[in-house]
C-alpha positions as CSV (number, residue, x, y, z in Angstrom):
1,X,0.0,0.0,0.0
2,X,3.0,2.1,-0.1
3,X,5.8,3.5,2.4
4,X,7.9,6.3,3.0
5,X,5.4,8.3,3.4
6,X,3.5,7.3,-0.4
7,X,0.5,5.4,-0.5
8,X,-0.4,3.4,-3.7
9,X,-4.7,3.4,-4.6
10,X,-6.1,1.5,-2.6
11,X,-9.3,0.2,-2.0
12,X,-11.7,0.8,0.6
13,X,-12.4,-3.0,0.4
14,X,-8.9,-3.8,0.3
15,X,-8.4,-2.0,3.2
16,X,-11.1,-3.7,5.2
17,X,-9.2,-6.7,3.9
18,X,-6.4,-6.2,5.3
19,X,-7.9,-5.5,8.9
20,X,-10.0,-8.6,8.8
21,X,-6.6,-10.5,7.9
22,X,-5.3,-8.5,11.1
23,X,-8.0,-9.6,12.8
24,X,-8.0,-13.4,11.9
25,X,-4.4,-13.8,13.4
26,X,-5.5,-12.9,16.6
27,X,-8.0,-14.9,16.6
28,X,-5.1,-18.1,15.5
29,X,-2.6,-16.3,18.2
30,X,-5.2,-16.4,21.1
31,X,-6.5,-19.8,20.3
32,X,-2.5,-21.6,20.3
33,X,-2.2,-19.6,23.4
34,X,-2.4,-21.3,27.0
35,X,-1.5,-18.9,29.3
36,X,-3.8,-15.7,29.7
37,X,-2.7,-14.2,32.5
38,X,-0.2,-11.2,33.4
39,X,2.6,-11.2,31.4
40,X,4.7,-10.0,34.5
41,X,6.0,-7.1,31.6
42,X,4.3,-3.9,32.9
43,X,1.1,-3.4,35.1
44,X,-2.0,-4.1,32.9
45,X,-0.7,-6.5,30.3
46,X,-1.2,-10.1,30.0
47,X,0.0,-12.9,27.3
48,X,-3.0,-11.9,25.6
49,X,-1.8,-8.7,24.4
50,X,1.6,-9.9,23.8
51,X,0.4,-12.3,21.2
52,X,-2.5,-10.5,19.5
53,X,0.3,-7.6,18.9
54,X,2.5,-9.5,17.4
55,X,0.0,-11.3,15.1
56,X,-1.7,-8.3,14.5
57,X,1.2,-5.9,13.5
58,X,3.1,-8.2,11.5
59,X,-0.2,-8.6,9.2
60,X,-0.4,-4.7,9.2
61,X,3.1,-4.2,8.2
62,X,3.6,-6.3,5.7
63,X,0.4,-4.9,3.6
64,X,2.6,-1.6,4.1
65,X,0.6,-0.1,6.7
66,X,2.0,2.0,9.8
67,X,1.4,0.9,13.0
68,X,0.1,3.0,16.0
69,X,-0.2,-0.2,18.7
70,X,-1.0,0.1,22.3
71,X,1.5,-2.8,23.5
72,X,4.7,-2.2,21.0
73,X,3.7,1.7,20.1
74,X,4.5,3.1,17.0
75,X,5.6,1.1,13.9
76,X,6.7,3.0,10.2
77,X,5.5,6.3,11.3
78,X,6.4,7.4,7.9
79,X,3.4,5.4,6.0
80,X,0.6,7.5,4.5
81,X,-2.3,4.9,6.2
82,X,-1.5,4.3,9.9
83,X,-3.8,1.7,11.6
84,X,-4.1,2.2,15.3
85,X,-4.3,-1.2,17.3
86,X,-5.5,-2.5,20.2
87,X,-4.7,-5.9,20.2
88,X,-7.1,-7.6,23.3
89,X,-9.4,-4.4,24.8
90,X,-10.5,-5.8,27.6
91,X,-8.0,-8.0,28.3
92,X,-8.7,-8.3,31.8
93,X,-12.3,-9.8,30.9
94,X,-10.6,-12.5,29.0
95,X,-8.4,-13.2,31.6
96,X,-11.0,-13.9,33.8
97,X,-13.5,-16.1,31.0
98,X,-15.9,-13.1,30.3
99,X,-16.6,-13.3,27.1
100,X,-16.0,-9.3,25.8
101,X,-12.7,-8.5,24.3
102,X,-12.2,-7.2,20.9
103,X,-9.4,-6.7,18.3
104,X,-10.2,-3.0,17.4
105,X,-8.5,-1.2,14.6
106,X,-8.9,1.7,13.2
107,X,-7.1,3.3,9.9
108,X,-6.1,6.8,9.5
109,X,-5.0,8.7,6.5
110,X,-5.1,12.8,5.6
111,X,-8.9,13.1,5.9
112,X,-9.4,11.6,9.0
113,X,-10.8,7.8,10.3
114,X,-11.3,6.1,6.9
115,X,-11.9,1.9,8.5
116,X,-12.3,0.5,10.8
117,X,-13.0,-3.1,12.1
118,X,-14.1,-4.1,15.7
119,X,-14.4,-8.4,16.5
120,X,-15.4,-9.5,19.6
121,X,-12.9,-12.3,19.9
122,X,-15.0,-14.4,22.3
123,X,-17.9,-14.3,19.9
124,X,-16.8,-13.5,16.7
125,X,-19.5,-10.7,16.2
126,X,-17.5,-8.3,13.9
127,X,-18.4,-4.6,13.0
128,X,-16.8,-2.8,10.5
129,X,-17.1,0.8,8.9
130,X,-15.8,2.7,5.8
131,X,-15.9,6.4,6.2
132,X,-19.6,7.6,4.2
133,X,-20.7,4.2,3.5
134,X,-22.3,3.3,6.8
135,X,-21.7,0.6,9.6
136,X,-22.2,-3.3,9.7
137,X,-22.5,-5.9,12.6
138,X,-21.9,-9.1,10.8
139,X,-22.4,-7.9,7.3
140,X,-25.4,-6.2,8.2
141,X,-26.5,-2.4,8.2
142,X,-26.7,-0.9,11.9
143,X,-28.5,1.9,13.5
144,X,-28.3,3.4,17.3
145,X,-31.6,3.8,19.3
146,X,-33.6,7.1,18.9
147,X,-33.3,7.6,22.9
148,X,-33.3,11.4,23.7
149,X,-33.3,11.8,27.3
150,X,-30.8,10.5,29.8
151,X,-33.4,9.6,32.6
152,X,-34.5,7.1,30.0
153,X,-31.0,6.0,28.9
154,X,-29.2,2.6,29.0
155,X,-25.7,3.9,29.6
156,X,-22.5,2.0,29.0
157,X,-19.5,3.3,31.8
158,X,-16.2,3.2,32.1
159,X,-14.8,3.6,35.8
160,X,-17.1,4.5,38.5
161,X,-18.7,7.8,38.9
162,X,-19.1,9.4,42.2
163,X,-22.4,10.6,41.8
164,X,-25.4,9.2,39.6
165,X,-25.4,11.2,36.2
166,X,-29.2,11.1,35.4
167,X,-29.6,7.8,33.8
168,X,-32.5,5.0,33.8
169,X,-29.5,2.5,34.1
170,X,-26.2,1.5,33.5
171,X,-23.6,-1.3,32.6
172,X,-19.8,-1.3,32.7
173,X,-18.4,-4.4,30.6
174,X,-14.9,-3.0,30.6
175,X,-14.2,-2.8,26.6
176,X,-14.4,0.5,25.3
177,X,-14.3,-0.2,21.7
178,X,-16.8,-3.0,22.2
179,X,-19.2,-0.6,24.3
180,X,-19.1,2.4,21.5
181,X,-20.2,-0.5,18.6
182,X,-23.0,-1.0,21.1
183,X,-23.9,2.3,21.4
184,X,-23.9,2.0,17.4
185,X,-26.2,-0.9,16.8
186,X,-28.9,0.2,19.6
187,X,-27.7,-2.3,22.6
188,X,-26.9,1.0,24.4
189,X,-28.2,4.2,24.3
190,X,-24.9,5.6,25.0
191,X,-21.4,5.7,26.8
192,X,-19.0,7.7,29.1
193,X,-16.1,7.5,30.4
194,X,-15.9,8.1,34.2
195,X,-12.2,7.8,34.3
196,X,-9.2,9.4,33.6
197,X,-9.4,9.5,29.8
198,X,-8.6,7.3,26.8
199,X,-6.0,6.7,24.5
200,X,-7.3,6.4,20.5
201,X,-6.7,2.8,20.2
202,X,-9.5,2.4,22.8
203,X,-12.3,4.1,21.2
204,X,-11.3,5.3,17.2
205,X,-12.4,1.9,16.3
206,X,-15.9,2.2,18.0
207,X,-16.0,6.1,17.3
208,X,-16.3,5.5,13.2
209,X,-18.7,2.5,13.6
210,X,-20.6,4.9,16.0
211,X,-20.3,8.2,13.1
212,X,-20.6,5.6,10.4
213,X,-24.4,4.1,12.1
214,X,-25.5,7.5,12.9
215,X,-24.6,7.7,16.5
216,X,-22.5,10.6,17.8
217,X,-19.3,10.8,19.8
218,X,-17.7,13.7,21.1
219,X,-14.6,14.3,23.4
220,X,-16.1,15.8,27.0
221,X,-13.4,18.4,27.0
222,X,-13.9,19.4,23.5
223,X,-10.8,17.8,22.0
224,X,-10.3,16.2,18.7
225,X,-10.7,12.8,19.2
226,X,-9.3,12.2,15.8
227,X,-5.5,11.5,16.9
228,X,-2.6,8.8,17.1
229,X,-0.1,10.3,20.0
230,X,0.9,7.6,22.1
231,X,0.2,9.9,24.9
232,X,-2.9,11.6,23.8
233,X,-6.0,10.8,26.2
234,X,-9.5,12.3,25.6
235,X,-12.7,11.7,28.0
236,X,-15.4,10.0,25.9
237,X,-18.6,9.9,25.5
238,X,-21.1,8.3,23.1
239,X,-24.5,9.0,22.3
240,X,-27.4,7.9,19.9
241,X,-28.3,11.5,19.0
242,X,-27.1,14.6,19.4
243,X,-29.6,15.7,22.6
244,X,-29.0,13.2,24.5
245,X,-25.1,13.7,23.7
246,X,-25.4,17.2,25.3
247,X,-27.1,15.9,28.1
248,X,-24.7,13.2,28.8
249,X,-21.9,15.2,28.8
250,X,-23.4,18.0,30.8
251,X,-23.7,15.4,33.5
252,X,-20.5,14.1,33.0
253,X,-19.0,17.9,33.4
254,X,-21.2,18.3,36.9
255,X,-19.0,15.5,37.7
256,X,-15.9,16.8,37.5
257,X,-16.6,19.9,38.8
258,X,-17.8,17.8,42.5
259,X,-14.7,16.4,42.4
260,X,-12.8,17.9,45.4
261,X,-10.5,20.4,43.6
262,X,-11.7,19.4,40.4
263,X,-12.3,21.8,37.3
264,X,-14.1,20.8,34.2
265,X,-11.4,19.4,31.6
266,X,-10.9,22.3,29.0
């Protein structure tokens, strides 16, 4: 697909090709693997990770991709198309036998997110999106819910607020990019992140299936959430439309701001 900075014409299709090919060795790395626990490496990563990141990125680079990868970091920076990687999201969950962890990848070029492909690894359930021609869970066309008010709301989290934020309930499965494609296809009515923030490989994967379905996403601070710094961290938040969006995030700035000392990010 090109390097040093050149990309040849290539495909929307191919492109998705190349991820689901990605995707596929994971799928052959996890299932050779036996041990699935910490790696003992750094806090937070188990064998898991270790393997899905090397499947994954050797696929990635040898269709002349750059890598942006949450376990190895950045790979031929030069490369026009740079896919951002999270191996296993949620990698605690497989761990521990619950079955919701994804391979999420999401490609960026010039314009912005252009595909992406999100499989839940324990299921197989595999969305994918091509930037203006819509969102799929398993090959077919998704939508979000029309829910409009949070007090009626179904609302994926990440960490633990301190206070309630106004919705009818919530759910925290622990796999961001798995969590914002549910927000896509109607199983939630949206998501926030109660954290600290984060990085793009968890959420650019679900944030174009989410754009491409119809959903909205926005960073709660106001930052572009388009990005591939290793560093970079923006606090999320998903939505089915655009009013219940505002609401959500309203809430989720009342949050921060009864933190003691806290101030409202941005």
């Amino acid at each position: 697909m090109g390097t040093a900075g050149t990309v040849r014409s290539v495909t929307d299709d191919e492109l998705v090709a190349v991820l689901d090919e990605a995707v596929a060795a994971v799928r052959d790395a996890l299932d050779a693997l036996a041990e699935w626990g910490p790696a003992g490496t750094r806090p937070g990563q188990y064998h898991t990770d270790l393997v899905a990141d090397a499947a994954a990125v050797a696929v990635l680079e040898a269709a002349g991709l750059g890598v942006v990868s949450e376990e190895s970091g950045l790979h031929h920076p030069e490369r026009g198309l740079q896919a951002v990687l999270d191996p296993v999201d949620g990698s605690t969950n497989a761990a521990h036998g619950l079955p919701w962890y994804a391979t999420s990848l999401c490609v960026l070029d010039d314009h912005g997110a252009r595909a992406a492909v999100v499989v839940n690894q324990a299921t197989g359930e595999c969305f994918r999106a091509v930037r203006g021609a819509g969102a799929t869970l398993d090959g077919f066309a998704i939508r979000p819910s029309s829910c409009e008010r949070l007090s009626r709301a179904v609302v994926g989290l990440s960490g633990w607020p301190r206070h309630h934020l106004g919705w009818a309930q919530m759910r925290a499965y622990g796999a961001a990019a798995l969590d914002l494609c549910s927000v896509a296809c109607g199983r939630l009515d949206a998501y926030v992140d109660c954290g600290g923030g984060h990085a793009p490989w968890d959420y650019l994967g679900g944030m174009l299936v989410c754009h491409e379905a119809g959903a909205v996403v926005a960073d709660v601070a106001g930052g572009d959430l388009v990005t591939a710094g290793m560093a970079d961290r923006r606090i999320v938040a998903g939505a089915a439309t655009p009013v219940l969006l505002r609401e959500l995030i309203a809430a989720r700035r009342v949050l921060d701001e009864a933190a003691p000392g806290g101030t409202v990010p941005g």
